[in-house]
C-alpha positions, 0 to 999 in steps of 0.5 A: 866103398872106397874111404883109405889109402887101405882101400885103393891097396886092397882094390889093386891087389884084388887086380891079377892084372895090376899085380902082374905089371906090379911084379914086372916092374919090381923084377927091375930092381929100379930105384925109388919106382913106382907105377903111378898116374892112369894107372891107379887114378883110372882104376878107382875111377872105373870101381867108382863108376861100376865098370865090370871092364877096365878102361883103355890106358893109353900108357902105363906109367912107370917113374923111377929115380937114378940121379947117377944114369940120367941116359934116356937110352937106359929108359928105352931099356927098361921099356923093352925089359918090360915088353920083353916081360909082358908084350903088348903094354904101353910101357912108358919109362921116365927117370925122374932125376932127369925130367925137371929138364923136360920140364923146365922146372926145378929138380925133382928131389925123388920119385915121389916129389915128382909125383906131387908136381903132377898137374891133377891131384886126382893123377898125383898117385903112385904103386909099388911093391916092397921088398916083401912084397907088400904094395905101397901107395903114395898119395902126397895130396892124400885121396880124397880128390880121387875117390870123391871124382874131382879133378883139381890142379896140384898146388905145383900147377895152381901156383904158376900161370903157365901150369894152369894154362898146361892143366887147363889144355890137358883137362880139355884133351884128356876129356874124362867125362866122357868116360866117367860121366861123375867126374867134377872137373874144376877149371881156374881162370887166369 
């Protein structure tokens, strides 16, 4: 069903609703954006599991990179851009130039660098449309984690102690079998 970067564009694209935020978040204009994370990953998860209804997300995740306007009010702003454009989504806005310092990690070197330091591979996803309009996926440890319904730390988090310890809590909090009951969750222990 789902086997390329191909696939999960189509299954989006097929998606009024995604496309809609899609088109709302490109109206920005933002630099090097992306919805990434729940967004996509919760997608597949629910066409893998054969949900005829979408998930519940608890935010839509909207990354960005602006080395110049690190302000966390201009992401505030941006948030309320998006109300202002389609009320009722949990929009949340970060820049990634600034989150290294939220963090307390090196600097982020672009969007999708940040990406890549998620905690799960499986997370580690983002979507965005072109100038023409043509959606683009950035998977930087590729799909097969996602579309195969396995949860693993990046190699960011598998490195570090204290990040196992984040992605252990985070795995635990999240719960996602719950939700999607073929979920394999990998635990390391430290």
């Amino acid at each position: 069903m789902l086997k390329s970067k191909f696939d999960i564009i189509l299954l989006i694209q097929k998606d009024e609703w995604m496309m809609e935020l899609l088109n709302a978040v490109k109206s920005l204009d933002l630099p090097d954006w992306w919805i990434c994370a729940g967004f996509v990953r919760s997608k597949v998860w629910d066409t893998l599991h054969g949900f005829e209804e979408r998930t519940n997300l608890p935010d839509i995740d909207v990354i960005y990179y602006d080395d110049i306007n690190i302000c966390e009010e201009e992401e505030k702003k941006m948030e309320g851009r998006l109300e202002a454009l389609i009320p009722n989504i949990p929009w949340s806005v970060k820049n990634q130039a600034r989150m290294h310092i939220r963090n307390s990690v090196e600097a982020y070197t672009s969007s999708v660098d940040a990406i890549a330091k998620f905690p799960e591979t499986a997370t580690a996803l983002g979507i965005k449309m072109d100038s023409h309009y043509n959606l683009i996926l950035s998977a930087p440890h590729g799909i097969q984690d996602v579309i195969n319904l396995e949860v693993k730390p990046t190699p960011f988090f598998a490195a570090n102690e204290k990040r196992i310890e984040v992605y252990e809590d985070r795995v635990t909090k999240k719960n996602w079998e719950l939700i999607w009951s073929q979920l394999k969750v990998q635990h390391i222990k430290s």
